[in-house]
N, C-alpha and C positions, 0 to 999 in steps of 0.2 A: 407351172410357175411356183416358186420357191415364194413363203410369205411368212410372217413373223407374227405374235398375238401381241399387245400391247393392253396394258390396264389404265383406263386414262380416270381418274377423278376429278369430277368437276363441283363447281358449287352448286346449290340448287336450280337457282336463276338461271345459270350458264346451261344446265342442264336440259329445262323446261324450253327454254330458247332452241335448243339445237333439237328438240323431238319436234317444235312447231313448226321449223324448217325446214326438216324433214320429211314430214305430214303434208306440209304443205308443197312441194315440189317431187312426192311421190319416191323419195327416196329413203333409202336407210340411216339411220344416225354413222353409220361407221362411211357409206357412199359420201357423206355428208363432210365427214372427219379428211377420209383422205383427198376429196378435192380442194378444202379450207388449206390443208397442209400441202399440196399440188402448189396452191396460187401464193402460200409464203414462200417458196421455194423461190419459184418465179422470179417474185419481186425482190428477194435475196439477193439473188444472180443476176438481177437485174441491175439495182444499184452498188453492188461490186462493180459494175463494169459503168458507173458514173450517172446511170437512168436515176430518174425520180416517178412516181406514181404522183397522176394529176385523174383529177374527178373532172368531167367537162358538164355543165349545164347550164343552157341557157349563153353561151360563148363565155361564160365566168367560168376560169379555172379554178383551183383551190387543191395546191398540192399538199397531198398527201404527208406529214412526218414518219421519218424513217421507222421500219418495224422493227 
């Protein structure tokens, strides 16, 4: 498999955020990076084709605004 390196800069916060998420679900910052960018993709090609992203809990929806 053919794959490309990317340099991504982030703020700190954003930074600290994404090693805890990491840490915390046993994965890598960059595993972490291309499933974040996997699920905008998604939801991209999603609403291209008219979908909306709805959060369901407790039977209260609450759609999501466009990404």
């Amino acid at each position: 498999m053919s794959s490309s390196r990317l340099e991504v800069r982030l703020p700190d916060r954003l930074s600290e955020r994404l090693e805890l998420l990491a840490l915390s679900e046993g994965l890598t910052k960059t595993d972490v990076f291309r499933r974040a960018l996997a699920l905008y993709l998604l939801v991209k090609e999603r609403e291209e084709g008219g979908s909306t992203l709805q959060f369901v809990k407790d039977d209260q929806r609450e759609t999501l605004v466009s990404i």
